[in-house]
N, C-alpha and C positions, 0 to 999 in steps of 0.2 A: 541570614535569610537570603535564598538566591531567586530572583526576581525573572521567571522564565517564559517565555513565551511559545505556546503550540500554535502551527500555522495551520488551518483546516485542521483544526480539533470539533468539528462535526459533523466531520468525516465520517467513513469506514474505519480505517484505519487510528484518523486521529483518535476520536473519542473513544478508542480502545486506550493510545497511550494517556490522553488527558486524563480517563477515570486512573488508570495505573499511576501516574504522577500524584495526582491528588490525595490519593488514598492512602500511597507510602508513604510521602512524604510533606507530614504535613506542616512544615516547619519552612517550605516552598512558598509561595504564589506564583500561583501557577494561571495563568494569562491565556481560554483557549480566543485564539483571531480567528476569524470564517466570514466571508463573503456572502455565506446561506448562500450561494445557487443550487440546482436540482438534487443535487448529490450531500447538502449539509442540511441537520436535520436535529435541532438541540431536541427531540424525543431522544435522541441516543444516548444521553446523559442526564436526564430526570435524580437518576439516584442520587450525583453529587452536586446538584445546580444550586444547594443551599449551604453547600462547604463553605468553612470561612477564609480558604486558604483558592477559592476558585471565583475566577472573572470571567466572564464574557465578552468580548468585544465584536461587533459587525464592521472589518473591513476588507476593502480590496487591498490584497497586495502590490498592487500598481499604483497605489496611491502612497509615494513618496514623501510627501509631505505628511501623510496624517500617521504615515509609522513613525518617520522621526520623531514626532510628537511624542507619539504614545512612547519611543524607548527613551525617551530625557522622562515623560511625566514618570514612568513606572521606575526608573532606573533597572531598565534589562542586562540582566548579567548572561543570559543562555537561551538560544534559540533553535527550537528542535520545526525545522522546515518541511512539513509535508502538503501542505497547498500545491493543488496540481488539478489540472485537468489531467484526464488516465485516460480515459475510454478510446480503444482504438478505431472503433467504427468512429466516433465522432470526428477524430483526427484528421480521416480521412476526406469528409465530406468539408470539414471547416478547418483547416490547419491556420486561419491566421489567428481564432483563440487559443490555441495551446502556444502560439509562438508568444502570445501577450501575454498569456500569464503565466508559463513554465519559465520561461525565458526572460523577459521584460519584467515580470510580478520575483523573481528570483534575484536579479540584478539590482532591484527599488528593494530590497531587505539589505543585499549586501553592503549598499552603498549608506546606507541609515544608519546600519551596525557600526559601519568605519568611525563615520563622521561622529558617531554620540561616543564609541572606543577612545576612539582619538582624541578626545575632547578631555578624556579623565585624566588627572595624575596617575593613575594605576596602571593605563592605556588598558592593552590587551591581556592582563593578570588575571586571569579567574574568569576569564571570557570562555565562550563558544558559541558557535557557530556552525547545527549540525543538519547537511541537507540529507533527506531520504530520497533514492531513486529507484531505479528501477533495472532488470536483468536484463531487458528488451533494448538497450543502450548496446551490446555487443554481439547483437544481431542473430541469428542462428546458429544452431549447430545440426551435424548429419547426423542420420539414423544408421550405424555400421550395423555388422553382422560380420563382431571378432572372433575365428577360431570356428566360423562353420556355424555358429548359436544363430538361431531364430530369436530374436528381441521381443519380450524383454529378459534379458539376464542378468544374475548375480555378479556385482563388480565392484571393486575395491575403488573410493575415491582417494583422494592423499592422505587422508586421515586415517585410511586403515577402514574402514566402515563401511560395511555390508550393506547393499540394497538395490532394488531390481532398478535396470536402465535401460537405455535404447541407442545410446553409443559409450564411446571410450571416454570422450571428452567432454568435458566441465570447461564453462565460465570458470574463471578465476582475476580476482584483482587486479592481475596483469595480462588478462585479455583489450586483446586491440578493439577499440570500438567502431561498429558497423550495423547505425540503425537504420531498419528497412521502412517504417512507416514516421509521419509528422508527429507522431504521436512520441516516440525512442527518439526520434531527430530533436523534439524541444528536447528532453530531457537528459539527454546529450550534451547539446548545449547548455543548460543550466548548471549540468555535473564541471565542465570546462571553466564556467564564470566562479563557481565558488572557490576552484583549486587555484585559480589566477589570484583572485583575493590574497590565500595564503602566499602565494610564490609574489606577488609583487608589494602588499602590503604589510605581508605578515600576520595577516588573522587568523585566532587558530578555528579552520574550519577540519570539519570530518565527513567524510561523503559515505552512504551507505545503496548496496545496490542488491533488493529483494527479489527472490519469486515470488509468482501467484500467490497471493493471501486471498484464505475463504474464514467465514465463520460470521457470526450474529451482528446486523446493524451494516451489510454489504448491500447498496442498493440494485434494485434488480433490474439492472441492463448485463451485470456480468453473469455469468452462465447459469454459478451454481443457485444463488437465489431465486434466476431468472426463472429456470429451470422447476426448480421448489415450487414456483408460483404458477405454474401454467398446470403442473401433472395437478394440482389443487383443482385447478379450474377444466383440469382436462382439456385445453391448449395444444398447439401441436409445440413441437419440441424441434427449432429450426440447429442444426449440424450443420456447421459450413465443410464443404467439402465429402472426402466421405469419415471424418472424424478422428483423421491418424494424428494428424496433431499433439506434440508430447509437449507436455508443461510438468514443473517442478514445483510443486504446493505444499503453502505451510499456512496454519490454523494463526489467525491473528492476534491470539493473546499471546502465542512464541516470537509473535514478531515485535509486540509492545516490550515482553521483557528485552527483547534481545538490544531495542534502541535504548532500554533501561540502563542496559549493561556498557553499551559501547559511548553514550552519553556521559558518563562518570568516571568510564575507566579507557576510553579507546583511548589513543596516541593521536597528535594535534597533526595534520596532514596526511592520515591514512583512509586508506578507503579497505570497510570491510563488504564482503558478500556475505549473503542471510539465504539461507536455502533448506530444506526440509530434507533432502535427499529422500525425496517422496517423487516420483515420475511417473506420470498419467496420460495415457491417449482419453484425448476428450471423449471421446465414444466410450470407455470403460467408466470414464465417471459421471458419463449421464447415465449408464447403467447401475451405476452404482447409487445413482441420487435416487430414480428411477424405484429400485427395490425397496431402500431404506421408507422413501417415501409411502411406497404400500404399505409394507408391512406396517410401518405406524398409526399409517389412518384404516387399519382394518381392511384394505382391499387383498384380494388374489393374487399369488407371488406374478408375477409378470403383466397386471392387468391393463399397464398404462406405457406397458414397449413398444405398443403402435402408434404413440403420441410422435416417434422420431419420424425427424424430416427432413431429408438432406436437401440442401440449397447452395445453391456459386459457391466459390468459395469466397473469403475474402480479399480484396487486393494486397501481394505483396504479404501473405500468410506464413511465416516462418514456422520452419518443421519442428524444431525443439530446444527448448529451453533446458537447461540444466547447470544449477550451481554446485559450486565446491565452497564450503561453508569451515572446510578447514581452517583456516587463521583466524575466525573468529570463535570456534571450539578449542584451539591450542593455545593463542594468546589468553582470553579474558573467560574460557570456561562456559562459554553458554550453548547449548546444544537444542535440538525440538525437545519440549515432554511430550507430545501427543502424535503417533501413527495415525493415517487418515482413514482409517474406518473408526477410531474411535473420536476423533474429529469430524469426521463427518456424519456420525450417530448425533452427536452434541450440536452440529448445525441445524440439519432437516431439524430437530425437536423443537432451537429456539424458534426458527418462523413459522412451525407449524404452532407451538406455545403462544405465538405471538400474532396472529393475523390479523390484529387490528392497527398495529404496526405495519404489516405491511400491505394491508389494503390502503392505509392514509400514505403510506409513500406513492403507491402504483398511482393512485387518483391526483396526486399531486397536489389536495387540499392542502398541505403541511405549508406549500408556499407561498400561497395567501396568505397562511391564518402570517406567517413573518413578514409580509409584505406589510398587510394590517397593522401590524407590533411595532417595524421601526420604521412608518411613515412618515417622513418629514425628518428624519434623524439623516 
């Protein structure tokens, strides 16, 4: 039985890999930890919250004492790390929470792991230790125009593998890191803390570095939900800049299998990249949210284009993201299943299927009614 623990498993992301853990494998206990701040939301996991292989716990990751705890009570063999503050506007206006908790809340897991590892006869045998990051750690890339081509063009990344881009260059494993906002800067640094772990104590840790993730149970401060949610409400539609901005997005159940994959089977000190070789000017996928959105709820192809509204841009706004996801398709075999039109047909549907979800997010009711639940706890 391995005793595992999800950090911000009601999350976006987490409680995408928390349902995936629980469901496959149920011979697990599987452990989600969450803080509930604005962003965690156990509606996102209703279906397995009566599994007999699934926990709950409400805590801060800065509280070093109550994880030691918890990893001697539960006897934790494996820790899959995605607790994070994300949001880059946030970053920006308040950078000393994401230093406390990407940073400081990263370091109070590492140090817990050590101290209860080290503690076993088996020490670090059958351990792990695996943080999730992010592609925004090594900062931008330019938008070329190889060979005379007007971007975007068809181009070969290392794997051989066809698909439209807006330069030559990929992120890869051994890109030098060089993040522009507070936000890549904590998580920067937490990617640093966890490899120092390995290199000086020997724990085996695995660091993982994602593009953009979209899909169902994303709260909506990021585009694509945000987005979903206003053409509903016929909202303006705020573009920072005038929308050139290229990011590399992958549907978030490829990215729950892919931590599946690299959790079981990656190498103890490696770090892989996770990427769609999917690349989008945000302006093509607000037009693409845009249509999808019509056409589902029955309006006129184009009725809700003059919802766009271009605003500042952001501070410190990097041009383009772009992964090479090759070592983790040639090592361990995991690739996207899903192209982002058929990804993003299957998003707009869940929150349009789902509005009562995401009216209780936007109002913020959800945080009470947990406030209420674990009062005095």
């Amino acid at each position: 039985m391995k005793n595992i623990v999800i950090t911000g498993g009601a999350g976006f992301i987490g409680s995408h890999v928390v349902r995936l853990f629980v469901n496959k494998y149920p011979e697990y206990n599987i452990i989600n930890l969450d803080k509930l701040t604005y962003a965690g939301n156990l509606a996102n996991l209703k279906d397995i919250e009566d599994k007999p292989n699934y926990k709950f716990v409400r805590m801060d990751i800065c509280d070093f004492d109550a994880f030691y705890q918890l990893m001697q009570d539960e006897k934790i063999d494996g820790i899959i790390h995605l607790a994070a503050e994300s949001h880059v506007d946030r970053s920006i206006k308040d950078p000393f929470t994401f230093a406390r908790t990407n940073v400081m809340g990263t370091l109070s897991l590492l140090q817990a792991a050590k101290l209860y590892w080290e503690s076993l006869p088996e020490k670090y045998e059958g351990k792990r230790f695996y943080h999730i990051s992010t592609d925004e750690v090594y900062g931008a890339l330019e938008m070329t125009d190889p060979d005379g081509i007007e971007p975007p063009f068809t181009t070969k990344a290392s794997s051989g593998k066809h698909h439209l881009a807006y330069g030559k260059d990929f992120f890869y494993e051994t890109t030098k890191y060089n993040p522009h906002s507070p936000y890549s800067a904590s998580k920067a640094s937490s990617d640093h803390f966890v490899r120092a772990f390995h290199d000086t104590y020997g724990m085996p840790t695995i660091v993982t570095n994602c593009s953009n993730n979209y899909g169902p149970y994303q709260f909506p401060e990021k585009l694509i939900p945000l987005f979903i949610n206003n053409i509903r409400h016929r909202k303006p539609l705020p573009v920072y800049g005038k929308g050139e901005n290229v990011r590399d997005w992958l549907y978030v159940v490829d990215h729950a299998r892919a931590i599946d994959t690299i959790f079981h089977n990656g190498k103890v000190a490696e770090t892989y990249n996770i990427g769609g070789f999917n690349e989008w000017k945000n302006i093509d996928i607000i037009k693409t949210v845009i249509a999808t959105v019509d056409r589902l709820l029955g309006r006129p192809e184009g009725a809700d284009l003059d919802l766009i509204t271009y605003v500042t841009d952001r501070l410190g706004h990097d041009a383009r993201y772009a992964i090479d996801s090759t070592k983790l398709q040639k090592e361990l075999g995991w690739e996207p299943s899903l192209q982002f039109e058929e990804g993003i047909e299957k998003t707009v549907k869940w929150y349009l299927d789902n509005e009562e979800w995401l009216d209780n997010v936007t109002s913020g009711d959800y945080q009470s009614y947990y406030e209420n639940m674990y009062k005095g706890r």
